[in-house]
N, C-alpha and C positions, 0 to 999 in steps of 0.2 A: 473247385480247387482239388486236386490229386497230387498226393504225396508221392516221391521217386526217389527210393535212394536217399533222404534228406533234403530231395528238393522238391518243393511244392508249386506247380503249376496252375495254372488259370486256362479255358479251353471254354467258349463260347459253344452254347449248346443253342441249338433252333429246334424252337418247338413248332409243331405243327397240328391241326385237329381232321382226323379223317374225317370220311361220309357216314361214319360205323361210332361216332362220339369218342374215338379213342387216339392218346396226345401219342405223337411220333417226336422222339426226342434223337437229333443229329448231331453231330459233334465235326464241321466242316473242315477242321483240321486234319482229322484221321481216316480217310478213304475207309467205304465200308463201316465205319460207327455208329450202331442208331440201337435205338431201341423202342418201348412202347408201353404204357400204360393208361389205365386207365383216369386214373386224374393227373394232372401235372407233377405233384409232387410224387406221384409213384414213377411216373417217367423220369424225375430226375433222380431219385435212387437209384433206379436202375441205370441212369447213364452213366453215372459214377463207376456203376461198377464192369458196364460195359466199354467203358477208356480206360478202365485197369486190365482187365482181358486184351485188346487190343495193343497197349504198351505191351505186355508180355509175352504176346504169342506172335506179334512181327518184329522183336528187339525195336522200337521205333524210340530210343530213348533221344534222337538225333530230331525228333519232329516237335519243335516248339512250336507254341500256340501263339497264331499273329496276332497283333493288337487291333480290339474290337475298333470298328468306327460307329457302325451303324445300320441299321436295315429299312431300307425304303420297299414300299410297293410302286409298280409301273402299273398303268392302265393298257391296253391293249388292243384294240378292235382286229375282231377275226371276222 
């Protein structure tokens, strides 16, 4: 949740775990948003303040967050 102006948004973050044990936190709404720590909750501190950075340094106050449905995995054979 990220505060703007008096309005407070919602922004679905995807975490992910490298090869290296470290959480890669995205923000799919905001091209270029991500960041990284070491345990999850340090990833989502830092997302927070990496969607605060991003609202400010592209004026992006125009890009609302879509409504979550869900994340499935697909199987694949290569």
């Amino acid at each position: 949740m990220i505060q703007m102006e008096g309005k407070t948004l919602n922004y679905t973050v995807l975490i992910e775990q490298d090869e290296d044990g470290m959480y890669i936190a995205t923000v799919p709404d905001i091209p270029g948003c991500y960041t990284q720590g070491k345990t999850v909750e340090q990833a989502m501190e830092r997302v927070k303040e990496a969607i605060q950075v991003c609202i400010e340094a592209e004026e992006l106050e125009d890009i609302l967050p879509m409504k979550f449905i869900g994340i499935q995995q697909v199987e694949v054979k290569v």
